[in-house]
PyMOL Python script that loads the backbone (N, CA, C, O; Angstrom):
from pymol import cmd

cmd.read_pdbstr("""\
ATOM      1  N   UNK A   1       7.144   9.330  -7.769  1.00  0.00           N
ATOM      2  CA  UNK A   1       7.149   8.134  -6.893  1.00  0.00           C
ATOM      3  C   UNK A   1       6.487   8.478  -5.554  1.00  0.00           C
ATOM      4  O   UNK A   1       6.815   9.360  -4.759  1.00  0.00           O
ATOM      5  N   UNK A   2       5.498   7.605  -5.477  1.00  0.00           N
ATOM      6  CA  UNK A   2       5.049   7.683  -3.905  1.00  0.00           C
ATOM      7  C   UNK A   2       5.875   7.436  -2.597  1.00  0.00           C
ATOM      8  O   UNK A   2       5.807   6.352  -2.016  1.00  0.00           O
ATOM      9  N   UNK A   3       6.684   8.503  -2.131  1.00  0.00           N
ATOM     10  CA  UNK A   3       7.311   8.295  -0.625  1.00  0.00           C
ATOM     11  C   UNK A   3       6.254   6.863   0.756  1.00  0.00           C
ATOM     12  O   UNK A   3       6.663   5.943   1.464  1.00  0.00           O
ATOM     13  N   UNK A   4       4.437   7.640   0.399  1.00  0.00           N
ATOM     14  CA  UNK A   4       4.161   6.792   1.527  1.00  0.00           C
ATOM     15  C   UNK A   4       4.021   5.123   0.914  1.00  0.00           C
ATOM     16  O   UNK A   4       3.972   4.233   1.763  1.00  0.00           O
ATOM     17  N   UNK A   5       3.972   4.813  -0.295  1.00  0.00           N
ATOM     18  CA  UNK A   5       4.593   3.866  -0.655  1.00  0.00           C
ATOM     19  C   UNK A   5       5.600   2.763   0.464  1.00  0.00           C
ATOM     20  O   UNK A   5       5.420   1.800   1.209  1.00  0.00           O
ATOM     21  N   UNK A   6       6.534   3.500   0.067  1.00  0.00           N
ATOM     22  CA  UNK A   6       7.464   3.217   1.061  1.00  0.00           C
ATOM     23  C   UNK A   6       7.647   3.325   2.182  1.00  0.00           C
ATOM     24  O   UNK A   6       8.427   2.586   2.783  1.00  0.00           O
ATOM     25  N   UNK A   7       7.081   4.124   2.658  1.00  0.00           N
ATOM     26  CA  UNK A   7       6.401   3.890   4.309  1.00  0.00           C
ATOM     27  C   UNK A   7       5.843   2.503   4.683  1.00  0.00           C
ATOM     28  O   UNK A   7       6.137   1.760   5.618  1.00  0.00           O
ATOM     29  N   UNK A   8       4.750   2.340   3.457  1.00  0.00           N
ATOM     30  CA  UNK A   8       3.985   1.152   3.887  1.00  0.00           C
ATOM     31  C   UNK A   8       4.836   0.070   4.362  1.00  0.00           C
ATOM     32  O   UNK A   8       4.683  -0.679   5.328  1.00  0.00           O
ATOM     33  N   UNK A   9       6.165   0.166   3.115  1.00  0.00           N
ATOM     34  CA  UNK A   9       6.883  -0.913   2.891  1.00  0.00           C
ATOM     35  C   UNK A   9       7.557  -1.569   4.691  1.00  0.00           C
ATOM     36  O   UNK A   9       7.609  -2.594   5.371  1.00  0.00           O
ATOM     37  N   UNK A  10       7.901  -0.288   4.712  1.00  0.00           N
ATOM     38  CA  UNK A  10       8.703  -0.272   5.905  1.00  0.00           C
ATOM     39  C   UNK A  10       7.883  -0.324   7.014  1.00  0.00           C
ATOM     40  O   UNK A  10       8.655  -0.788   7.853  1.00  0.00           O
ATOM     41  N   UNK A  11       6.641  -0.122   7.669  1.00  0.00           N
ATOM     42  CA  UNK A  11       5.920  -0.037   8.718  1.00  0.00           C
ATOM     43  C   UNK A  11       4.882  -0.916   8.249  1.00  0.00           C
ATOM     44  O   UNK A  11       3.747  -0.879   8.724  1.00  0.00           O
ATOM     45  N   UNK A  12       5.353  -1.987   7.004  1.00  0.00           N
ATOM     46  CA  UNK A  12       4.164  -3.002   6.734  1.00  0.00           C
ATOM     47  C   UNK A  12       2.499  -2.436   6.953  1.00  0.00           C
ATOM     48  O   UNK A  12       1.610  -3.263   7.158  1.00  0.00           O
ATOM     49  N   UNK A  13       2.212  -1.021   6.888  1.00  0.00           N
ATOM     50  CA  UNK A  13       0.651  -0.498   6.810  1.00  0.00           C
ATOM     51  C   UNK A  13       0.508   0.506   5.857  1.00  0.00           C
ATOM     52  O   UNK A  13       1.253   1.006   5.014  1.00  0.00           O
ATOM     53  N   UNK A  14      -0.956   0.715   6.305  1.00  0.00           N
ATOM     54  CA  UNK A  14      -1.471   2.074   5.154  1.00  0.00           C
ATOM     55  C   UNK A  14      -0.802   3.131   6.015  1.00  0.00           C
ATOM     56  O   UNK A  14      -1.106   3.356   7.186  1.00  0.00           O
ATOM     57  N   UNK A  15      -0.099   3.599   5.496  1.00  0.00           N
ATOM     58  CA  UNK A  15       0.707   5.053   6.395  1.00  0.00           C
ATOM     59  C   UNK A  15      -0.465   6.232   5.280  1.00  0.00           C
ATOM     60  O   UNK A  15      -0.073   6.489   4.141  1.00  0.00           O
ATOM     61  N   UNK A  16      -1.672   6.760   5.725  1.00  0.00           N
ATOM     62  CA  UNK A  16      -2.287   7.680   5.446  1.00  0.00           C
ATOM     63  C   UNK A  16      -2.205   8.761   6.062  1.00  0.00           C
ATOM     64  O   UNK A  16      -2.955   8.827   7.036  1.00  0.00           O
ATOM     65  N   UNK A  17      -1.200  10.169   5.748  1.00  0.00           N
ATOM     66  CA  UNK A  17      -0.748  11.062   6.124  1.00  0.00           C
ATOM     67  C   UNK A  17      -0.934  12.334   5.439  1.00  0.00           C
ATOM     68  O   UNK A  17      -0.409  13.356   5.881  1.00  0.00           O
TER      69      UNK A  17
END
""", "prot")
cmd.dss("prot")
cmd.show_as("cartoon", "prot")
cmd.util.cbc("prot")
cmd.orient("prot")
């Protein structure tokens, strides 16, 4: 499962890290 996925989810963006 993609964690930054869920980044996105949560900070509504491309979280590219």
């Amino acid at each position: 499962m993609s964690v930054r996925l869920e980044i996105q989810r949560k900070t509504g963006r491309v979280a590219q890290t």
